[in-house]
C-alpha positions as CSV (number, residue, x, y, z in Angstrom):
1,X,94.5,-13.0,107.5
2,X,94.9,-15.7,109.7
3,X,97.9,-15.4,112.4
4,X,99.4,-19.0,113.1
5,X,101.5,-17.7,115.9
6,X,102.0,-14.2,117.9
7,X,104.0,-13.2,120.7
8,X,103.4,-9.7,122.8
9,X,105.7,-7.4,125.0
10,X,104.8,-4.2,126.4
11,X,105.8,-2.6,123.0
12,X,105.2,-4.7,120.5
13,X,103.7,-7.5,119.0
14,X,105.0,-9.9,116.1
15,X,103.2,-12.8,114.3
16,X,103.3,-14.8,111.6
17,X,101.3,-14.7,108.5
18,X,101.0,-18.1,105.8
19,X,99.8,-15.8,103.5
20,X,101.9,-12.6,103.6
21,X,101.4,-11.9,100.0
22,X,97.9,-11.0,100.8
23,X,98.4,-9.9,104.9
24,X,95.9,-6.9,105.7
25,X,94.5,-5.0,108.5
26,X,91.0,-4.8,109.2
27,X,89.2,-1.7,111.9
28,X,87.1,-3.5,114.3
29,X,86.1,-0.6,115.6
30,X,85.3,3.6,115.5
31,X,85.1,5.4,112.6
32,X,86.6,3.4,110.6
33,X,85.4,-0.5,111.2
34,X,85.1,-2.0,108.5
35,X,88.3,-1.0,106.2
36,X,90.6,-3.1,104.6
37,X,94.2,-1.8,104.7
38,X,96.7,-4.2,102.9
39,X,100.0,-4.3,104.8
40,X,103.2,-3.2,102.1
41,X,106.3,-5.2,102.4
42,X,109.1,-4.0,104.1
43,X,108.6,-1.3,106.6
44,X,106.2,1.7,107.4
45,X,104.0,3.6,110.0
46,X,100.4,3.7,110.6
47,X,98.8,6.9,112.2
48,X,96.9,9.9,112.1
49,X,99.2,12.0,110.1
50,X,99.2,12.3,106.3
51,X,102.9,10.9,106.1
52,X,102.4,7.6,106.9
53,X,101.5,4.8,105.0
54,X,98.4,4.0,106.1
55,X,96.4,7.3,107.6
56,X,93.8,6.9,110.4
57,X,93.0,10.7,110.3
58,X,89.5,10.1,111.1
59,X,90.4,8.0,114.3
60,X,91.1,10.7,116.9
61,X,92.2,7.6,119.3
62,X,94.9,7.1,116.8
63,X,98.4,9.1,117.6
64,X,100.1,10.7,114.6
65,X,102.6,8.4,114.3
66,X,100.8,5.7,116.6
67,X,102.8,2.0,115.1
68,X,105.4,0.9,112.6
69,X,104.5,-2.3,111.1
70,X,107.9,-4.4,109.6
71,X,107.6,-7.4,107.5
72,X,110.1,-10.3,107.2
73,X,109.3,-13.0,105.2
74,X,106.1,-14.6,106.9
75,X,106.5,-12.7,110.2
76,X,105.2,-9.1,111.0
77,X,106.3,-6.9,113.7
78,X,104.0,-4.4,114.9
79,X,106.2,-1.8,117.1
80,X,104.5,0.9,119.2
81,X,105.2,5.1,118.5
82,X,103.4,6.4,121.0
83,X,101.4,4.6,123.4
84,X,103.5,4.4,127.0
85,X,101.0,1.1,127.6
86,X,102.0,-0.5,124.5
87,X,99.7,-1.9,121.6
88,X,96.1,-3.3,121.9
């Protein structure tokens, strides 16, 4: 995916996606680097717990119900659950 434009707060982050029909997130890092997770439309959580949409159970660095991801059109909002330092 490429992002043409992002903005951050403490919180959250949003950017924009030219391709949202095909939007995914890809682990860098830990246990699971290298997995593709496409992004759903609408709205839903990532985390370590079985109930959300996309489970990170393997990442122990990952909170239960760590983010909620919202898409609008071309733009994606990626909201911290958990973290009281926000997103990285």
């Amino acid at each position: 995916m490429r992002i043409s434009e992002s903005a951050c707060t403490a919180t959250s982050i949003v950017f924009r996606c030219r391709d949202h029909m095909h939007a995914r997130l890809i682990a860098l890092g830990g246990p699971l680097k290298g997995a593709v997770f496409p992004l759903a439309e609408g709205e839903f959580t990532l985390g370590r717990e079985d109930s959300n949409a996309i489970c990170l159970a393997a990442d122990r660095a990952v909170s239960r119900q760590h983010c909620l991801i919202t898409q609008n059109g071309e733009e994606f909002t990626l909201r911290d659950l958990d973290m009281p330092t926000g997103p990285t």
